[in-house]
C-alpha positions as a Markdown table, in Angstrom:
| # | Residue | x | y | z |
|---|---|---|---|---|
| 1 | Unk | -19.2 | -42.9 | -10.7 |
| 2 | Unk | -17.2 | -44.0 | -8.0 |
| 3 | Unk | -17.4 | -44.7 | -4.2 |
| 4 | Unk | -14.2 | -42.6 | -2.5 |
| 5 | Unk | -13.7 | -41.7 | 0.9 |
| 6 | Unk | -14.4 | -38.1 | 2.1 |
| 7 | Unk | -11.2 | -36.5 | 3.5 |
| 8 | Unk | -13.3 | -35.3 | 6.4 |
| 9 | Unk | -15.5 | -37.7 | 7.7 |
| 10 | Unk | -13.6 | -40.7 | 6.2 |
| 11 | Unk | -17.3 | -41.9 | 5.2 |
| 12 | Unk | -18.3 | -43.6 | 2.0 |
| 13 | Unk | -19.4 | -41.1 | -0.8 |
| 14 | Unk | -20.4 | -40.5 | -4.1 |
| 15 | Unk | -17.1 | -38.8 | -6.3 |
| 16 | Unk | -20.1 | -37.1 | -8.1 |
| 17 | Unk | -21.4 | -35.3 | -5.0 |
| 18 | Unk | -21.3 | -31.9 | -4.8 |
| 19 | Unk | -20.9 | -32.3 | -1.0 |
| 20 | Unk | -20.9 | -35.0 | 1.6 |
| 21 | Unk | -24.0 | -36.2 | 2.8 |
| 22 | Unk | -22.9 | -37.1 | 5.7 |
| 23 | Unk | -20.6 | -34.2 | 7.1 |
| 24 | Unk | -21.1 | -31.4 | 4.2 |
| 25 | Unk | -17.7 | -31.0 | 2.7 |
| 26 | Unk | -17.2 | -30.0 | -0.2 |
| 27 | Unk | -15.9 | -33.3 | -2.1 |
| 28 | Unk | -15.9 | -31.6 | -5.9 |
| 29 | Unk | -12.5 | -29.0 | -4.5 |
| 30 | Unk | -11.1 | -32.2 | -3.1 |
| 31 | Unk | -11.7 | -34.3 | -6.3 |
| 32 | Unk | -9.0 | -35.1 | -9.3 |
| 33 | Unk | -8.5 | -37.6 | -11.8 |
| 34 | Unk | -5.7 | -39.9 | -12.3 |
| 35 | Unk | -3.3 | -38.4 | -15.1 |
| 36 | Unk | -3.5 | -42.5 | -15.7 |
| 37 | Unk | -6.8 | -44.0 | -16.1 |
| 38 | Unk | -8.8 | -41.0 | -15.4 |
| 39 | Unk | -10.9 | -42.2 | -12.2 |
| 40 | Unk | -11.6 | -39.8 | -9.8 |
| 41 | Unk | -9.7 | -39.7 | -6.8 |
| 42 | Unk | -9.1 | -37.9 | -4.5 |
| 43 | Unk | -6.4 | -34.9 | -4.1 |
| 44 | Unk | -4.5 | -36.3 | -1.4 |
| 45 | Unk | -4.2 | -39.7 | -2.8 |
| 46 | Unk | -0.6 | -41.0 | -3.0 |
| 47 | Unk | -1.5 | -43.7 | -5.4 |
| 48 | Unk | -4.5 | -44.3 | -8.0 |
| 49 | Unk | -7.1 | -46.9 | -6.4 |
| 50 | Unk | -7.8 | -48.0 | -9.9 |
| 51 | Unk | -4.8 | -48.5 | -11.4 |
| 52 | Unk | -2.0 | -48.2 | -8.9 |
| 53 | Unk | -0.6 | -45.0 | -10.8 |
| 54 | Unk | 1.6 | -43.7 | -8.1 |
| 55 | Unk | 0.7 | -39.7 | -7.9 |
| 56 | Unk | 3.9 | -38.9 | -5.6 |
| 57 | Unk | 1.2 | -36.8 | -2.9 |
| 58 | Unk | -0.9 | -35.0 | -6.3 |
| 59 | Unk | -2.4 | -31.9 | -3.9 |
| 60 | Unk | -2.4 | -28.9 | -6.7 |
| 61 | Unk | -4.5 | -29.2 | -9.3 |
| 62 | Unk | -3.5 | -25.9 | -12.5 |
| 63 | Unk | -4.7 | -25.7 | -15.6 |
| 64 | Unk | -5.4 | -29.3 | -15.5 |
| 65 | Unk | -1.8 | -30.1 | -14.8 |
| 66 | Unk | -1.2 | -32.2 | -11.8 |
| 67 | Unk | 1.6 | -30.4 | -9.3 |
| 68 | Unk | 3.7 | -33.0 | -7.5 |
| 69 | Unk | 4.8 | -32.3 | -3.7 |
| 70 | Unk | 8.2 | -31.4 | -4.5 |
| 71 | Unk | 6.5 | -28.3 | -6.6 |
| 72 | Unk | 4.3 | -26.9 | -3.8 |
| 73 | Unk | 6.3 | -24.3 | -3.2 |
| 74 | Unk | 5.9 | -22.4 | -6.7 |
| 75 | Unk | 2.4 | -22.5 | -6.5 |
| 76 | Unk | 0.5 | -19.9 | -4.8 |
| 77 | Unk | -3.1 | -20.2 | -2.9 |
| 78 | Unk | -4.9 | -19.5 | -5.8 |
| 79 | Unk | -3.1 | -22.4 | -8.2 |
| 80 | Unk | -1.3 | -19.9 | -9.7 |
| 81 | Unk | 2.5 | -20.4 | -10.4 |
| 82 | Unk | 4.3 | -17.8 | -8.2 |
| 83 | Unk | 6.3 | -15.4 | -10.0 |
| 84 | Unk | 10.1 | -14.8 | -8.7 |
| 85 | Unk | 11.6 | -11.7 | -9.2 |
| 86 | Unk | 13.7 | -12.9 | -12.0 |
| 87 | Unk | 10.7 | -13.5 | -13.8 |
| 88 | Unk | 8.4 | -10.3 | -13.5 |
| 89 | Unk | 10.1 | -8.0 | -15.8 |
| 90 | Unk | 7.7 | -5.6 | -15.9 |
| 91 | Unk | 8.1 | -2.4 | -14.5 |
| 92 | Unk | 11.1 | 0.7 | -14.8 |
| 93 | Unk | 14.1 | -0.9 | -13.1 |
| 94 | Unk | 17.5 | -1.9 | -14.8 |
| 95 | Unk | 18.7 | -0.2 | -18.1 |
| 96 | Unk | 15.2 | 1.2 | -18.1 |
| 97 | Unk | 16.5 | 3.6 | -15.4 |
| 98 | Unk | 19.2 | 5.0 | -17.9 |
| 99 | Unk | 16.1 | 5.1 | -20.9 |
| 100 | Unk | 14.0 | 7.4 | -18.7 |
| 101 | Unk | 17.3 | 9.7 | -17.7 |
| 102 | Unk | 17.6 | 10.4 | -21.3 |
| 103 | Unk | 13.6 | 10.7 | -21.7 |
| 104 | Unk | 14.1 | 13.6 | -19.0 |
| 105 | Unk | 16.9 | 14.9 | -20.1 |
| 106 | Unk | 16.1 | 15.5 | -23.4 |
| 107 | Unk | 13.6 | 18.2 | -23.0 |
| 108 | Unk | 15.2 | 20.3 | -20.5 |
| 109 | Unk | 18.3 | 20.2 | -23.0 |
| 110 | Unk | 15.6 | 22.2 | -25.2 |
| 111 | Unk | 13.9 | 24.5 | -22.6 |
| 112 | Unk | 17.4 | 25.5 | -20.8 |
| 113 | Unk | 20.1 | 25.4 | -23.5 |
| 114 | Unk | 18.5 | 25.0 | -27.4 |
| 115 | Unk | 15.8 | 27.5 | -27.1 |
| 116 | Unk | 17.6 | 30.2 | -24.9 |
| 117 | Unk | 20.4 | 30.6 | -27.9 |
| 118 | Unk | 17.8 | 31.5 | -30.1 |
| 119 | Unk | 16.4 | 34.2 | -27.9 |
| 120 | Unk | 19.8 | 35.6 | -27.2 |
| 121 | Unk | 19.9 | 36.0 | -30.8 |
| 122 | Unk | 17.8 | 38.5 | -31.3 |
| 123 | Unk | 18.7 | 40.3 | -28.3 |
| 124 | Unk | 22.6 | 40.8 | -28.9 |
| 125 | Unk | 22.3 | 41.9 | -32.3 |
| 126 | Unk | 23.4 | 38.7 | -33.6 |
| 127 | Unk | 20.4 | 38.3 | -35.4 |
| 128 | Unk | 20.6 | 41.6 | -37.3 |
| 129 | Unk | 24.1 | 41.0 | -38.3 |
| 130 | Unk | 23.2 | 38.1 | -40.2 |
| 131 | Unk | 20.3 | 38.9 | -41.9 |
| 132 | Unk | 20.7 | 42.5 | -43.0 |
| 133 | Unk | 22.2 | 43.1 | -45.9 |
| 134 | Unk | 25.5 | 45.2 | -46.3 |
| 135 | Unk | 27.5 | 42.9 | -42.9 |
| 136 | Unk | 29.9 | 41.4 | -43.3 |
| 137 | Unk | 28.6 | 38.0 | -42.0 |
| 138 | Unk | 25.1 | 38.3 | -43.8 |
| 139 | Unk | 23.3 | 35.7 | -46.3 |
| 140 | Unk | 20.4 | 35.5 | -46.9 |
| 141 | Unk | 19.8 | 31.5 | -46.3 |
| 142 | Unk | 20.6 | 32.2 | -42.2 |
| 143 | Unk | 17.0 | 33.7 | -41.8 |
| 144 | Unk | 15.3 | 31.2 | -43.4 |
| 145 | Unk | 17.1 | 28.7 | -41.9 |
| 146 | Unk | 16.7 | 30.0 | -38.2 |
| 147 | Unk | 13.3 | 29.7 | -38.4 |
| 148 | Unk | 13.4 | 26.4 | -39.5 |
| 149 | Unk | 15.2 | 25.4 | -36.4 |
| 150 | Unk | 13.1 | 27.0 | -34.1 |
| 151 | Unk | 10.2 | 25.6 | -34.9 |
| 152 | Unk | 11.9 | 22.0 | -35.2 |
| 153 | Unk | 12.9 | 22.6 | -32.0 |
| 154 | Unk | 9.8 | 24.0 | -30.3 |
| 155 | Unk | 8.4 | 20.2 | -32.0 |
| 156 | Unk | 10.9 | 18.4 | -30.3 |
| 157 | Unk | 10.0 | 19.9 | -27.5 |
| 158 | Unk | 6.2 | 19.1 | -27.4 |
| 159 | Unk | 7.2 | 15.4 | -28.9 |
| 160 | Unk | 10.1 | 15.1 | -26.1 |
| 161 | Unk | 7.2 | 16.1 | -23.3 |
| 162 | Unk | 4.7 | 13.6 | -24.9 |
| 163 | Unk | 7.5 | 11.0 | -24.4 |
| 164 | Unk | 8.0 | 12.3 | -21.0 |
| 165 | Unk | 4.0 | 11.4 | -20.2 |
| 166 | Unk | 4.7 | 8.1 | -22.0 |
| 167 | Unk | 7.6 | 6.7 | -20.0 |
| 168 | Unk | 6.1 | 7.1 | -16.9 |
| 169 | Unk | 2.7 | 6.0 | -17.8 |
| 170 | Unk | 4.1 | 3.1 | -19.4 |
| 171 | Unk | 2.4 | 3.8 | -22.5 |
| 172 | Unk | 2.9 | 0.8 | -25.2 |
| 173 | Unk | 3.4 | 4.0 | -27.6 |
| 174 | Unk | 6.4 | 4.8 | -25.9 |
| 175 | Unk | 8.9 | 2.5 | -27.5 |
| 176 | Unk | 8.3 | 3.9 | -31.0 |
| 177 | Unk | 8.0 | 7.6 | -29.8 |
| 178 | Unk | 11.0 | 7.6 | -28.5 |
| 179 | Unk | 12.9 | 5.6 | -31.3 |
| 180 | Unk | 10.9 | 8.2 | -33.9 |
| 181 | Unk | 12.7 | 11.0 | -31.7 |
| 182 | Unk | 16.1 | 9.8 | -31.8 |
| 183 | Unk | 16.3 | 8.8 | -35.2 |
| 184 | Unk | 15.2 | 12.7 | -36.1 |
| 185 | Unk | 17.5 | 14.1 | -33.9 |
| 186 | Unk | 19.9 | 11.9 | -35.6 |
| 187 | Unk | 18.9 | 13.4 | -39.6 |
| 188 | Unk | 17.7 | 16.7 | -38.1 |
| 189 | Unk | 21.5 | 17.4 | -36.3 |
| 190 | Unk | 23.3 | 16.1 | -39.8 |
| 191 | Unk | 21.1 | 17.7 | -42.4 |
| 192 | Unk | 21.4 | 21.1 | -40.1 |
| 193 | Unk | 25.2 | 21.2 | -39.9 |
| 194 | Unk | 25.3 | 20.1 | -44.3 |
| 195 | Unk | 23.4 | 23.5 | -44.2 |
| 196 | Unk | 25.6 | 25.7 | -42.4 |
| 197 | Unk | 28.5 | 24.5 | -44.3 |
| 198 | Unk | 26.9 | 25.5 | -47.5 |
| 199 | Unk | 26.6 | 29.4 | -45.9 |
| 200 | Unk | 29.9 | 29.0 | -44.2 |
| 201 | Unk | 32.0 | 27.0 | -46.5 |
| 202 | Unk | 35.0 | 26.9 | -44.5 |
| 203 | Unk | 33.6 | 25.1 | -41.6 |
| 204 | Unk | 33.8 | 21.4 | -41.5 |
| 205 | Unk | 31.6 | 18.7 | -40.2 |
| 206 | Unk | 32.7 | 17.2 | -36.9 |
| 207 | Unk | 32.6 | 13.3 | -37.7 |
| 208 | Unk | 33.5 | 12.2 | -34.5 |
| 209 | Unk | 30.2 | 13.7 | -32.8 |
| 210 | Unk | 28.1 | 12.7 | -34.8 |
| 211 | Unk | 30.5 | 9.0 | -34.7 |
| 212 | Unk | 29.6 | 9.3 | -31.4 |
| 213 | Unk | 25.8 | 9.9 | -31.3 |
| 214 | Unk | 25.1 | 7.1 | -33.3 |
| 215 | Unk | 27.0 | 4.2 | -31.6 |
| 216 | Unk | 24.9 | 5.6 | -28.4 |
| 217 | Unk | 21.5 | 5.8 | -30.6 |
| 218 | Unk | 22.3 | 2.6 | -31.5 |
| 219 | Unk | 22.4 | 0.7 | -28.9 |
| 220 | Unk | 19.2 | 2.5 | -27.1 |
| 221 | Unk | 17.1 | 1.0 | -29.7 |
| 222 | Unk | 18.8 | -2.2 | -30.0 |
| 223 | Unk | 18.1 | -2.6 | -26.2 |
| 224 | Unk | 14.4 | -1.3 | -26.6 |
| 225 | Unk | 13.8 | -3.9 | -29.7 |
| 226 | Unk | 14.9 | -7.0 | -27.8 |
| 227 | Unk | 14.3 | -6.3 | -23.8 |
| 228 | Unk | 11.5 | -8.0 | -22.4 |
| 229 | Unk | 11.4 | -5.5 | -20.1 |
| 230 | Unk | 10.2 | -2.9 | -22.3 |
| 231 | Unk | 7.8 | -5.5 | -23.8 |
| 232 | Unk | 6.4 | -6.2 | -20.7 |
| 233 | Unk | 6.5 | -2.7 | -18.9 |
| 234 | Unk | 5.4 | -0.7 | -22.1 |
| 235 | Unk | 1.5 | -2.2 | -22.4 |
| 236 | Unk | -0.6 | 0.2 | -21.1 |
């Protein structure tokens, strides 16, 4: 135990004392040990009484790591270090702003151009022409195959709105949704067009798209792997 001043009354008082008996402030917020020799001393104290350890003005005490003047100002009341806006990542700002443009865009791709093809199918006759024996353009892989898409699609569409809710929730699901989507789309698109060649032999794949696609895709999860901004928006 030692005898300090209190930093209100200037009176003689205990460093154990909850309070000063003399004036009632509270000494234990105004107490600290020296990073030295471990007396207590008080907060203010420029220089250890016991050992002369000088504590260039020690006023913060964090985390039991003693906060020089000169770093005042990155401490907040609460002896918390203040964040800057450099360094709160979280939230949807930067390249994030581009993620959730695709996130968007994806499912009204579906509802307003994917889907509506297929209905106009099998309202133009196109449908018919293709699947009933005796035309000339019929086989009969295209119905089976038709199907198939439709109800990809129609998934898509329930997994590209699910991603939708994710995004903006900041879901920490979202990273892998969404990287599960786009590497489907990418096999899905391929596998698709392998199978219309084999009914139409004469067409031919078109490289550069799908060139083109996965340079993009690529680089949408490379960002989402390695920003911290994902990894600190995404938590929820």
């Amino acid at each position: 135990m030692a005898l300090i001043n209190c930093p209100d009354c200037k009176k003689e008082v205990s460093s154990k004392a909850s309070s000063c008996l003399h004036c009632g402030f509270p000494i234990q917020e105004a107490i600290n040990k020296c990073p030295e020799c471990e007396v207590e001393i008080l907060l203010d104290a420029e220089t250890c009484l016991q050992c002369g350890f000088p504590l260039m003005t020690v006023s913060i005490k964090t985390d039991n790591r003693y906060i020089t003047e000169e770093l005042k100002e990155f401490i907040n009341e609460d002896n918390n270090p203040i964040t800057t806006k450099e360094d709160n990542l979280e939230g949807i700002e930067g390249w994030l702003y581009f993620i959730g443009f695709i996130v968007v865009v994806f499912p009204l791709v579906l509802i307003f151009k994917a889907l509506p093809t297929y209905f106009s199918m099998f309202t133009d006759g196109t449908w018919d022409a293709i699947t009933t024996p005796g035309f000339k353009s019929y086989n009969p892989l295209w119905g089976p195959l038709i199907y198939i898409e439709i109800l990809i699609n129609i998934g898509l569409l329930f997994a590209c709105i699910l991603v939708v809710y994710q995004f903006f929730l900041k879901k920490k699901t979202f990273p892998k949704w969404f990287i599960g989507i786009l590497l489907f789309r990418l096999v899905f698109n391929f596998v698709d067009e392998l199978a219309v060649i084999t009914i139409i032999p004469e067409k031919t794949i078109d490289a550069s798209q799908h060139i083109y696609f996965l340079i993009g895709m690529s680089l949408i999860i490379w960002y989402i792997l390695v920003s911290e901004r994902v990894k600190a928006t995404f938590v929820n």
